[in-house]
NULOTI-365570 format. One record per residue (C-alpha): residue in one letter; x, y, z. Coordinates in steps of 0.001 Angstrom, whole numbers, padded with zeros to 6 digits, always signed. Example, Ala and Ser with C-alpha at 12.3 -4.5 7.8 and 13.67 -1.06 7.14 Angstrom:
! residues 2
A+012300-004500+007800
S+013670-001060+007140
//
This chain:
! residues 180
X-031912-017338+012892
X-029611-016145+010357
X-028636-012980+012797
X-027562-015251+015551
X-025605-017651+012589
X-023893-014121+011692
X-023057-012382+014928
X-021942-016338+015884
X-019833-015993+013149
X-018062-012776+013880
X-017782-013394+017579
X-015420-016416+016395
X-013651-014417+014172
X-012756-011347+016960
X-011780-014484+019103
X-009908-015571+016706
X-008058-012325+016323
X-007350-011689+019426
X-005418-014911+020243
X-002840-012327+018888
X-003953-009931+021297
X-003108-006032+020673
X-000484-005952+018230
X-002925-008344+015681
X-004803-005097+016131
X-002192-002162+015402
X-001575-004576+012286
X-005068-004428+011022
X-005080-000845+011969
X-002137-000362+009756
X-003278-002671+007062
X-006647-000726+006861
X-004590+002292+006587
X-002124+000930+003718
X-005640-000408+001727
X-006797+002781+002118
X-004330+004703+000889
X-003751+002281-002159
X-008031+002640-003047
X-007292+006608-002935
X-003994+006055-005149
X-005676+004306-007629
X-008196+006278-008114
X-006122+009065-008494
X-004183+007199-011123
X-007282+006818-013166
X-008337+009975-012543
X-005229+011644-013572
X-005011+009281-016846
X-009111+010584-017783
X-008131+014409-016829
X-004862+013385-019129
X-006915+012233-022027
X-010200+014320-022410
X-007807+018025-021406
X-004661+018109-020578
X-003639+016411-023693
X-005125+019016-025937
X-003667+022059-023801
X+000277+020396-023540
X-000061+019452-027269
X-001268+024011-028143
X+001704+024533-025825
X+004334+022190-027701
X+003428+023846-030675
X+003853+027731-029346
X+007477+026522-027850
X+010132+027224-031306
X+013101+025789-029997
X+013343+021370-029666
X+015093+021696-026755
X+012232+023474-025129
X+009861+021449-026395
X+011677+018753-025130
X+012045+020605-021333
X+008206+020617-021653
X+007367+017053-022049
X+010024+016565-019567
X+008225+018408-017021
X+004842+017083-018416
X+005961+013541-017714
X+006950+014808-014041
X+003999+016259-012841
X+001794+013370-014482
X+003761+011331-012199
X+003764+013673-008811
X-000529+013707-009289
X-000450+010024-009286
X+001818+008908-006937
X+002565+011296-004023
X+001214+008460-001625
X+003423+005150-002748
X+005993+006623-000014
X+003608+006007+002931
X+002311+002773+001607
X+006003+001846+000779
X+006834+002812+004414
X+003704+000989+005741
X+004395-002140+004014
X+007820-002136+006044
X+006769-001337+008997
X+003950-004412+009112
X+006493-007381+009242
X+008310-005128+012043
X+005041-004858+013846
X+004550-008813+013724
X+008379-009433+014745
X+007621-007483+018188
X+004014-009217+018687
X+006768-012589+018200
X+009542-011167+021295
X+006473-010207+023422
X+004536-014067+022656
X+008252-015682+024001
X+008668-012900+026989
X+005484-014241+027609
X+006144-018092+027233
X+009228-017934+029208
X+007720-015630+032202
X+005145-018575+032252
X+007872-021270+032449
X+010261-019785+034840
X+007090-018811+037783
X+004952-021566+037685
X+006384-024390+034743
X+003124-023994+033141
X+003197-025974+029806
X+000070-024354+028702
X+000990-021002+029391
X+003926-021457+027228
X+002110-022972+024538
X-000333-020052+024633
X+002747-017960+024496
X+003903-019258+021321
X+000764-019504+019726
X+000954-015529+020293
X+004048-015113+018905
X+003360-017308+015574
X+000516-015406+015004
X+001210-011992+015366
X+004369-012927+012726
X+001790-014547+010120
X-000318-011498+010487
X+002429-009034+009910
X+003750-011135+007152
X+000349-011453+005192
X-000391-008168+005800
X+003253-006800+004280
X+002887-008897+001130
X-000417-008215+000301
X+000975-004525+000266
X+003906-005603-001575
X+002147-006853-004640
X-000456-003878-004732
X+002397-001438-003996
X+003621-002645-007306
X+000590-002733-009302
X+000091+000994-008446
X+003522+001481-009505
X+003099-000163-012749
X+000333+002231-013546
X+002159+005062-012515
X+004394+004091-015536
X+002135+003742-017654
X+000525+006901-017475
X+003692+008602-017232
X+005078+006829-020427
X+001909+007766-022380
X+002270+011352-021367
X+005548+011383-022402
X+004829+009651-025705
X+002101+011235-026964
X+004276+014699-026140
X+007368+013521-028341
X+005872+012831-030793
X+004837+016308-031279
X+008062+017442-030361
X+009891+016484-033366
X+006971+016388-035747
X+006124+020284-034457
//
């Protein structure tokens, strides 16, 4: 019993989804993308911040203290900030590009729900049809648009660790570099 109450459930759901017929799909297909991609990211971030802490910390801070000059030393944490940053980050430009491309995505799903409404009107003045046609267009708009702001505030959140990681690299490096 609980089978049929579950694949009951999910049959209404894919009906429900495809009231916005194929461009609710190329949004979820995006969105899973964009999730993805921000999962992997942030695991990288933490990943880079461990690998940061329990080696890389050691190694920059022997390295600071064989450069003689401050102004090397000073290149070096530069450069030690940078690639902290590169590791943890190299995918916010696809998300970032993703998250713009959603609402875009929605906003044709909306022209092709009207072409649709008004191709209904003008052959047979089918009130329905155009209703149906609008309901189409709504949705595919509120999908795009939930998607692209979910992505929006995690797209920041990554960023914000990004920061931080690169700030504490950076710190923990100048410090040495004038007390070296």
């Amino acid at each position: 019993m609980r089978m049929e109450a579950f694949w009951g459930e999910v049959l209404s759901i894919l009906e429900f989804v495809n009231r916005g017929g194929i461009i609710v799909w190329i949004i979820i297909g995006f969105s899973f993308l964009m999730w993805l991609l921000l999962v992997r990211s942030r695991l990288e971030v933490r990943s880079a911040r461990k690998i940061w802490i329990a080696k890389m910390s050691q190694e920059a801070k022997q390295t600071m203290a064989e450069l003689k000059t401050i102004r090397l030393r000073k290149a070096f944490v530069r450069a030690a900030a940078s690639a902290a940053r590169r590791t943890a980050d190299e995918n916010i430009g696809w998300i970032r590009t993703i998250v713009t491309i959603l609402p875009l995505i929605g906003l044709l799903g909306t022209v092709s729900g009207m072409i649709e409404s008004f191709q209904s009107l003008a052959s047979t003045a089918d009130e329905q049809g155009m209703t149906q046609g609008i309901s189409t267009a709504l949705f595919t708009t509120l999908a795009g648009l939930v998607a692209a702001l979910s992505g929006v505030f995690a797209v920041y959140r990554l960023e914000r660790s990004v920061d931080a990681l690169e700030y504490r690299v950076r710190t923990e490096l100048e410090v040495d570099a004038v007390h070296s």
